[in-house]
C-alpha positions as CSV (number, residue, x, y, z in Angstrom):
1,X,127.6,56.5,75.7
2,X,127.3,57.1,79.5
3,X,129.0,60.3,78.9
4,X,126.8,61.1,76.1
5,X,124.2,61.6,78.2
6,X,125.5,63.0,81.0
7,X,126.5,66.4,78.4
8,X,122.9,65.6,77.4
9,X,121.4,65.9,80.6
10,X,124.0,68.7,82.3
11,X,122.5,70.6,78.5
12,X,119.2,70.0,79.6
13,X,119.8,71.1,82.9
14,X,121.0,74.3,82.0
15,X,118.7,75.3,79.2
16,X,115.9,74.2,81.8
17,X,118.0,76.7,84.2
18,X,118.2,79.6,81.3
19,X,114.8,79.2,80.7
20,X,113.2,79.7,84.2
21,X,115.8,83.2,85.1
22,X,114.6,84.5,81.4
23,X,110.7,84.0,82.7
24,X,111.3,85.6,86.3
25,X,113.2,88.8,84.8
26,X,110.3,89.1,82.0
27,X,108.0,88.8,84.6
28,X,109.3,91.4,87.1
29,X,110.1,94.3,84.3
30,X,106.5,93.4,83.5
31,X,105.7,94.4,87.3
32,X,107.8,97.2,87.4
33,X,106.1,98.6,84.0
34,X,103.2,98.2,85.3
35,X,103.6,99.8,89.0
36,X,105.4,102.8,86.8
37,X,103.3,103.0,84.3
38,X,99.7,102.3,85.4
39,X,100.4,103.2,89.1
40,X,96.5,104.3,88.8
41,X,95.1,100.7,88.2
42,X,97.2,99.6,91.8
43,X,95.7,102.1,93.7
44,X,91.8,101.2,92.4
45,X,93.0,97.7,92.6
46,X,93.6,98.5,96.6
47,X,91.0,100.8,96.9
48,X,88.4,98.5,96.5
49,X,89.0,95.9,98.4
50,X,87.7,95.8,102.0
51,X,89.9,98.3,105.2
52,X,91.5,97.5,107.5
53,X,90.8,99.2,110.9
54,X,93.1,102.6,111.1
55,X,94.1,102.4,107.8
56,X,93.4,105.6,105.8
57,X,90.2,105.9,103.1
58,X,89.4,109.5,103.3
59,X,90.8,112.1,100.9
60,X,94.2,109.9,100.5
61,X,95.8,109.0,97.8
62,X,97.7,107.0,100.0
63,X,97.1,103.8,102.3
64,X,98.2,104.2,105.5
65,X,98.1,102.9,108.9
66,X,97.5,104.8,111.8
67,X,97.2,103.8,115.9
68,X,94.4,106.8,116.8
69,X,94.0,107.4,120.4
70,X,91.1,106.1,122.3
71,X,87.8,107.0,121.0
72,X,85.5,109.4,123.4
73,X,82.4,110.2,122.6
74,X,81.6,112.4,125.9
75,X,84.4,114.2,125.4
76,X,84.6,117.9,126.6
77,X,87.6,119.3,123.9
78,X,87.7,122.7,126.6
79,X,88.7,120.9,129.3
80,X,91.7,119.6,128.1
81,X,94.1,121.7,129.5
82,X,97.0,120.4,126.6
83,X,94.9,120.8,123.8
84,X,93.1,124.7,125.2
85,X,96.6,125.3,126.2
86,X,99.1,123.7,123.9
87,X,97.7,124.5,120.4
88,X,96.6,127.4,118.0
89,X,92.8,127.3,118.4
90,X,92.4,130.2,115.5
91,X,91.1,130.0,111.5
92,X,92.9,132.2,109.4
93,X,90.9,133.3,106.2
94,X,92.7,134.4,103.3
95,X,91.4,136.3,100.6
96,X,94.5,137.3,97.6
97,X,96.3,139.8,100.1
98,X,94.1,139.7,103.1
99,X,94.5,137.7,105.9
100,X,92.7,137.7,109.1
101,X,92.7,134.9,112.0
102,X,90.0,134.7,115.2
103,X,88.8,132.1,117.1
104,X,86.6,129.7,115.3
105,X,84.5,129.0,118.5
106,X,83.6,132.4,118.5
107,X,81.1,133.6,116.2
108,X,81.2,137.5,117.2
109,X,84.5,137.7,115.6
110,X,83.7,136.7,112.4
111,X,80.7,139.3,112.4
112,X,80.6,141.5,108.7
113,X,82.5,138.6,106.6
114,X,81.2,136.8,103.8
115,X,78.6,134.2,104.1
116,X,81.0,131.3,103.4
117,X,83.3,132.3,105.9
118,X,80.6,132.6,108.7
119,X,79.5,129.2,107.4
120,X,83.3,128.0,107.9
121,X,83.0,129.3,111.6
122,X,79.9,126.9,112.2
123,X,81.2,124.0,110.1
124,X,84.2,124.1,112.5
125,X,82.3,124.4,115.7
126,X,80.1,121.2,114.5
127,X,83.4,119.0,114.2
128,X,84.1,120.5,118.0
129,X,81.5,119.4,119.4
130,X,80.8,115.7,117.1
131,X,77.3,116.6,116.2
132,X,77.1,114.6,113.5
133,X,73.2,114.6,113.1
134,X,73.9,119.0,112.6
135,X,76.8,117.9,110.2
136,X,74.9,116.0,107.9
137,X,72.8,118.7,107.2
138,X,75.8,120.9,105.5
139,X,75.8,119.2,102.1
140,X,73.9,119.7,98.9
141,X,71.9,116.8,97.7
142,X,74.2,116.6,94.7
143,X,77.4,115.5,97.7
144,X,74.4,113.2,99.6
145,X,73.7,111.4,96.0
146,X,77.6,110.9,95.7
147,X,78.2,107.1,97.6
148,X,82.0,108.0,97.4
149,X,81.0,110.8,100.1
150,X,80.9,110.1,103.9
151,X,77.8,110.4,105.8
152,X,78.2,110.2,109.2
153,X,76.0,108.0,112.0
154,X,78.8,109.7,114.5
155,X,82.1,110.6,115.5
156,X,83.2,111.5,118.8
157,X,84.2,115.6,119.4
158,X,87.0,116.5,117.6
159,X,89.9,118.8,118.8
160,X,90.4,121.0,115.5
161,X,93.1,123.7,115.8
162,X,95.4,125.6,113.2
163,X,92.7,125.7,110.7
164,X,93.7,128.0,107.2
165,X,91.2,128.4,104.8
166,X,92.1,130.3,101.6
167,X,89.3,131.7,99.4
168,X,90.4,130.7,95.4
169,X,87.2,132.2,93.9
170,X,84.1,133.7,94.2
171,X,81.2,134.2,91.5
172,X,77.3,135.0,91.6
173,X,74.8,134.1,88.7
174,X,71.8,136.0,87.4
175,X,69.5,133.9,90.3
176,X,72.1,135.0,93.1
177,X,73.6,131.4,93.9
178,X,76.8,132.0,94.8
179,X,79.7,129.8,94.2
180,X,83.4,129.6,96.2
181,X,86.2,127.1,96.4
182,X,88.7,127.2,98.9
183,X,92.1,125.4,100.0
184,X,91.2,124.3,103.6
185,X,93.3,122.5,105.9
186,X,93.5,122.1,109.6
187,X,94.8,119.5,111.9
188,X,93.2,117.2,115.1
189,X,94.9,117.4,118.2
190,X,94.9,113.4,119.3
191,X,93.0,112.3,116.4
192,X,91.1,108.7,116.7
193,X,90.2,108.7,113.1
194,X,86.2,108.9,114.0
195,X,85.7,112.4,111.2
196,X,89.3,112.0,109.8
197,X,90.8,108.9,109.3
198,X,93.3,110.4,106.7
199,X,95.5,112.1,109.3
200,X,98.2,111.1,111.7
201,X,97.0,111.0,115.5
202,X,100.1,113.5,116.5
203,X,99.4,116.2,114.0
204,X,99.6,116.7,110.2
205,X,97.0,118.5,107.9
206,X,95.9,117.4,104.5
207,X,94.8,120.2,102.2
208,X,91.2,119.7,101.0
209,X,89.1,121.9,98.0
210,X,86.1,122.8,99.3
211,X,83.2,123.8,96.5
212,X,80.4,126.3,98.0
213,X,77.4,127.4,97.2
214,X,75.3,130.0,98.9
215,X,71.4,131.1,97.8
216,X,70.6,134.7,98.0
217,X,68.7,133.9,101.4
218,X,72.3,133.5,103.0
219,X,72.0,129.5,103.2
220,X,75.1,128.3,102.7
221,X,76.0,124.5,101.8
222,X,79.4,122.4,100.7
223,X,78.5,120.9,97.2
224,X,81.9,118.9,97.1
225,X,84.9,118.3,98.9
226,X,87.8,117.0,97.0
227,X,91.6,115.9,97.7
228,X,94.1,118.7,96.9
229,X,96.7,118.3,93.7
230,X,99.2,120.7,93.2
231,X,98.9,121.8,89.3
């Protein structure tokens, strides 16, 4: 009888055993579907819950950690010898064939091109110099009624260099409101994530699609800015 029950129990054991390796590998191909499959619903999932500091938020569809460098909001981006020195302070702007680059802190040498571009130039010199109170004031109030879209209280000055932006389109309606979208990317020479918190601190770009729109006056404002997806 003894051994009965021992076969009994031993049985037991290892339908009790069967039972519990069945459950974990339905549970993980469950996981795995659903991290294949609905990769979408992880990321939302993520998304919403609160950041940590450094970790990316802006125009990612990644989360990321970065260490920025120290945060200075009197800084003077032309007196840094490594950044005046040690990177390419130009915007190239591509239109189809044509390509031009200049300066970006110099407004004289974008004198004669379109109003988006010249708007580019100033857009550019803004981030320079962290005048976020001047930035603010570049958006439609379509953007400003958006809550996914950043509105700054400040970031310190920024040292932009290597800045491409490629013109995709161009059209003007019956009312003269002009509309363009561009590819734009550029990077932030010792970035500490106060206007980008997207991009590594030691270089790195992220292409962004820019939306335009110009009145006939010449005013020129960004209606949307949107994370770049190849096809």
């Amino acid at each position: 009888m003894a051994a009965n029950g021992d076969r009994s129990a031993v049985k037991s054991r290892k339908r009790t055993i069967l039972i519990i390796v069945l459950s974990a590998v339905t549970l993980l191909s469950l996981v795995s579907w659903v991290l294949t499959e609905h990769s979408d619903w992880v990321g939302r999932l993520f998304a919403g819950k609160p950041k940590k500091p450094g970790q990316s938020v802006m125009y990612s569809d990644e989360l990321r950690s970065y260490v920025f460098y120290p945060t200075d909001y009197n800084l003077d981006p032309m007196a840094n010898e490594d950044y005046v020195n040690g990177t390419v302070r130009l915007m190239w702007y591509k239109d189809g064939p044509m390509e031009v680059g200049y300066p970006f802190d110099d407004a004289s040498q974008w004198e004669g091109y379109n109003d988006a571009v010249l708007f580019f130039v100033k857009y550019f010199q803004t981030v320079l110099k962290g005048d976020a109170e001047t930035y603010n004031t570049f958006f439609t109030e379509k953007y400003l009624r958006n809550k996914n879209n950043t509105v700054y209280d400040r970031f310190a000055p920024q040292m932009i260099h290597n800045i491409h932006i490629n013109q995709l389109s161009e059209s003007t309606d019956s009312g003269g409101v002009t509309t363009w979208t561009f590819n734009v990317d550029y990077e932030i020479f010792r970035n500490d994530g106060t206007f980008r918190n997207d991009l590594p601190p030691d270089g790195g770009s992220r292409t962004l699609l820019f939306t335009l729109i110009g009145d006939a006056s010449g005013k020129v404002l960004i209606d949307s800015i949107d994370s770049y997806r190849a096809g």
